[in-house]
C-alpha positions in Angstrom: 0.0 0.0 0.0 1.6 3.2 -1.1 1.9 6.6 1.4 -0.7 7.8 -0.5 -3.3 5.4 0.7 -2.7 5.4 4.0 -3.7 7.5 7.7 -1.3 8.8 10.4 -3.9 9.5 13.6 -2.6 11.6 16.7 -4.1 13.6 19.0 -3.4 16.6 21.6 -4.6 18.2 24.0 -5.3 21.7 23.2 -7.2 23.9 26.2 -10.1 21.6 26.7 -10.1 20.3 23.7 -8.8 17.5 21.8 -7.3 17.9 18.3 -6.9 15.2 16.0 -4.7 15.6 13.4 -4.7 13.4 10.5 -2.2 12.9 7.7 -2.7 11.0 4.4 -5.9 9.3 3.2 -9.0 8.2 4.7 -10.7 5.1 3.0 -11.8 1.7 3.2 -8.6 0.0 5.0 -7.9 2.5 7.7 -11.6 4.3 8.2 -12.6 1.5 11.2 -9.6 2.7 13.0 -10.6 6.2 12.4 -13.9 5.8 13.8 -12.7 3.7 16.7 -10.0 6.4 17.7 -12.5 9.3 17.8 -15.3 6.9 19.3 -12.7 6.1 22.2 -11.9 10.3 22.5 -15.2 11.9 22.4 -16.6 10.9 25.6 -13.3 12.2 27.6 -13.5 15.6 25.9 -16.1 18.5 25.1 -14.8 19.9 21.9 -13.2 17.2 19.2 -11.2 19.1 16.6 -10.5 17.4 13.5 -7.5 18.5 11.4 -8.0 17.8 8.1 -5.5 19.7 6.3 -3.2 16.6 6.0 -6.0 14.2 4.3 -5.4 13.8 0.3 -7.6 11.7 -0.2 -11.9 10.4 1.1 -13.6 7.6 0.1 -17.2 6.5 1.0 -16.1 4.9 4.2 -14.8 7.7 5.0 -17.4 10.4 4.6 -19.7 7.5 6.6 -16.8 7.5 9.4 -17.3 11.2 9.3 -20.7 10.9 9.8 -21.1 8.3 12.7 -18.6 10.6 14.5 -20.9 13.6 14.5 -24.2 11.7 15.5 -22.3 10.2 18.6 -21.4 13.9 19.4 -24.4 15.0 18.9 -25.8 11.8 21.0 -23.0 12.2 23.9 -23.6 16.5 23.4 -20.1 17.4 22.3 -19.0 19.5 20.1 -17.4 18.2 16.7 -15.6 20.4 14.2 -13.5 19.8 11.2 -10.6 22.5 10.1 -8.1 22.7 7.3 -10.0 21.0 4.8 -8.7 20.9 1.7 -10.0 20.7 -2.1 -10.1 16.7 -2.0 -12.1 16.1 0.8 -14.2 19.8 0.6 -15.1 18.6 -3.1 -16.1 15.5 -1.8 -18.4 16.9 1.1 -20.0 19.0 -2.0 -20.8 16.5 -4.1 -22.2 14.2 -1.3 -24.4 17.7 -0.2 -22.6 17.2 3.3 -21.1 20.8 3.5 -24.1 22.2 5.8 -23.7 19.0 7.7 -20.4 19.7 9.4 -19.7 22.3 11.3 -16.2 23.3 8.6 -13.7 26.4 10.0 -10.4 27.6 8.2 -8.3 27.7 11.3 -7.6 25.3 14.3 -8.0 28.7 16.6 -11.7 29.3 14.9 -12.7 25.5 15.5 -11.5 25.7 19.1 -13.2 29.0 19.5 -16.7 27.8 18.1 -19.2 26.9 21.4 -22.6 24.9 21.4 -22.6 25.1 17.7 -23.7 21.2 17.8 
């Protein structure tokens, strides 16, 4: 499996938040561990940030990873943000309609920021 294919997870600590950071590609082979990571996170934090300016690359799985994340914070009433989204996975969130869906910010300081916008 080339680079290009694959996703480097890590988190931090950030205020009291937790920020993600992802690197690489989000698809059918890695998007379970995805999920599992931020399903294992969110119920030890308030605010999940996601940093997506690393991700080259969604697939389906992905965008449904995505997905699953933001109902359980909705269900455990966190808040869930994605930042630094690029043209791969913004042009994906398009086409699926799924822009309105998340709430999307250009900075890591502007997701951290956001409150109760759930």
């Amino acid at each position: 499996m080339s680079n290009t294919r694959t996703l480097k997870i890590s988190s931090r600590t950030v205020a009291s938040a937790t920020v993600v950071d992802l690197e690489g590609a989000i698809t059918i082979s890695n998007s379970a561990n995805l999920r599992s990571t931020l399903f294992q996170t969110l119920p030890a934090t308030p605010r999940l940030a996601l940093n997506m300016s690393g991700i080259s690359y969604v697939d389906s799985s992905g965008i449904a990873t995505l997905i699953e994340v933001l109902k359980k914070a909705r269900d455990l009433n966190r808040d869930f943000h994605l930042f630094g989204v690029g043209r791969p996975v913004h042009d994906v969130l398009k086409l699926t309609n799924l822009l309105g869906v998340f709430q999307i910010f250009a900075t890591e300081e502007d997701a951290l920021e956001a409150h109760g916008e759930r």
